[in-house]
C-alpha positions in Angstrom: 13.6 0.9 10.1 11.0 1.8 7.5 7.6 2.8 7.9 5.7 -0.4 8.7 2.5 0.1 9.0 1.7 -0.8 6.0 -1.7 -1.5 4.7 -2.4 -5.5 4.1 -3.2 -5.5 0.0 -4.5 -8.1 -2.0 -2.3 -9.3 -4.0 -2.4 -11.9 -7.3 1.3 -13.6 -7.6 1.6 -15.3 -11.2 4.3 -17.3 -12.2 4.3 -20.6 -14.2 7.3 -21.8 -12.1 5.6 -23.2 -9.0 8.7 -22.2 -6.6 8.4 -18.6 -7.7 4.7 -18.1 -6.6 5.1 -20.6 -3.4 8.2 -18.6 -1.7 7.0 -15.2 -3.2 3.1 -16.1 -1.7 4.6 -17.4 1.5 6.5 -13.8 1.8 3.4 -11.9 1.2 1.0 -14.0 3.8 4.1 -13.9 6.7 3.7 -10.3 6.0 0.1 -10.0 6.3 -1.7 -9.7 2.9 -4.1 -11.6 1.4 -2.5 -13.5 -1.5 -3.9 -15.7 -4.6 -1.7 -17.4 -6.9 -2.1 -18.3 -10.7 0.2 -20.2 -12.9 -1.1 -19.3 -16.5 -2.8 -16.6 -18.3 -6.0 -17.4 -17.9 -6.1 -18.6 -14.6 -4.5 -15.1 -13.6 -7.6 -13.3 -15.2 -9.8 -15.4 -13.8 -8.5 -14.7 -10.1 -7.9 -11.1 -10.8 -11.9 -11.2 -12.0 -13.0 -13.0 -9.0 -10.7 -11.4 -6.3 -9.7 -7.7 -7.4 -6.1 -7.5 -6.7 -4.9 -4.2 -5.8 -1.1 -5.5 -6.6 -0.4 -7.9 -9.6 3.4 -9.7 -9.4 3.1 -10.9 -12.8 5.4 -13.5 -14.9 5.8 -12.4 -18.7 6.8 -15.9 -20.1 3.6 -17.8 -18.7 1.3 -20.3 -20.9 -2.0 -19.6 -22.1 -2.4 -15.9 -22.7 1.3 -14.3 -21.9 2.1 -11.4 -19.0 1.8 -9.2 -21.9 -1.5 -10.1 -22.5 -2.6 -10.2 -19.1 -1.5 -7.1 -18.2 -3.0 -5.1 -21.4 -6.6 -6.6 -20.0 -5.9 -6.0 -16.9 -5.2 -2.3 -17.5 -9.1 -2.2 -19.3 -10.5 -2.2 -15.9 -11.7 0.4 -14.3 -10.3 0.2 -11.3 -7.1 -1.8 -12.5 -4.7 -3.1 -9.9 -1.0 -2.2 -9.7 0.8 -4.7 -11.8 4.6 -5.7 -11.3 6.1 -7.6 -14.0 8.9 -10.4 -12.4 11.1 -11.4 -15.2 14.1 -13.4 -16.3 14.2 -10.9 -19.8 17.2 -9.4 -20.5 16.1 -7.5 -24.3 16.8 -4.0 -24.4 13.5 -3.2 -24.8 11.9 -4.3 -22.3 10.9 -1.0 -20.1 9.6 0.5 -23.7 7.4 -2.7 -23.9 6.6 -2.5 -20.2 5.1 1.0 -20.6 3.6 0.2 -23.6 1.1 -2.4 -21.5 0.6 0.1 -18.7 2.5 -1.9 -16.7 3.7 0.0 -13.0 6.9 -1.8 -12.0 9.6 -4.1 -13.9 11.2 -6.2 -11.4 14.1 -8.2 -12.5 14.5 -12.2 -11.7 16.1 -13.4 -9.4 15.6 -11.0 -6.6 14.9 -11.4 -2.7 12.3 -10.2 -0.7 13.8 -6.8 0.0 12.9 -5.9 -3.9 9.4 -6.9 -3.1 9.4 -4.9 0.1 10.1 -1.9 -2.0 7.5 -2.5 -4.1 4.7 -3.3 -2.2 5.6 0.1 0.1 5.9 2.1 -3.2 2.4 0.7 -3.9 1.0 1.6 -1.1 2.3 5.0 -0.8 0.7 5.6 -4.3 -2.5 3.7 -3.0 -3.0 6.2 0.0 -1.9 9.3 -2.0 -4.5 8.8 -4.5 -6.9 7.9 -1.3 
């Protein structure tokens, strides 16, 4: 088995597609962290503001200000959370544009909870390295 205990994060799911953020948030809380949900842009800064998410599982296609967005203002903070994209995108260029935004982690629609395992432990190996 892996190394479980693993340190409960907050964590900022963002997805426009309302099944997408309720399985992906039910996941997170069953697994003990501490999770707010936005379905656009803005509403995702406005969380992240108000709640300082150490892990971001970010949507790129999402109304009002796109994960693109988000994530490049994100990034401006000073202590700026971890941020996962979750896309559907198949273009090429996608890891280029990715790191381009600062963005951590590309993780590729659909996937199951084992790929968000992976991540969140990744995370928080980085989190207690840095520590």
């Amino acid at each position: 088995m892996s190394d479980k205990h693993q340190i409960s994060q907050r964590i900022l799911v963002v997805d426009d597609d309302a099944d997408i953020v309720d399985s992906v948030a039910t996941f997170l809380k069953s697994s003990g962290h501490q999770v707010v949900c936005a379905y656009n842009g803005e509403d995702a800064l406005q969380q992240a503001n108000e709640h300082h998410p150490q892990l971001v599982l970010l949507d790129i296609n999402i109304p009002m200000q796109d994960g693109w967005l988000v994530c490049s203002k994100l990034k401006l903070a000073k202590s700026a959370p971890t941020i996962v994209f979750m896309t559907g995108e198949t273009r090429k260029d996608l890891e280029q544009f990715a790191e381009f935004v600062h963005a951590d982690e590309l993780l590729r629609k659909p996937f199951g909870v084992k790929e968000i395992e992976q991540v969140i432990d990744e995370v928080g190996r980085q989190a207690r390295a840095s520590a």
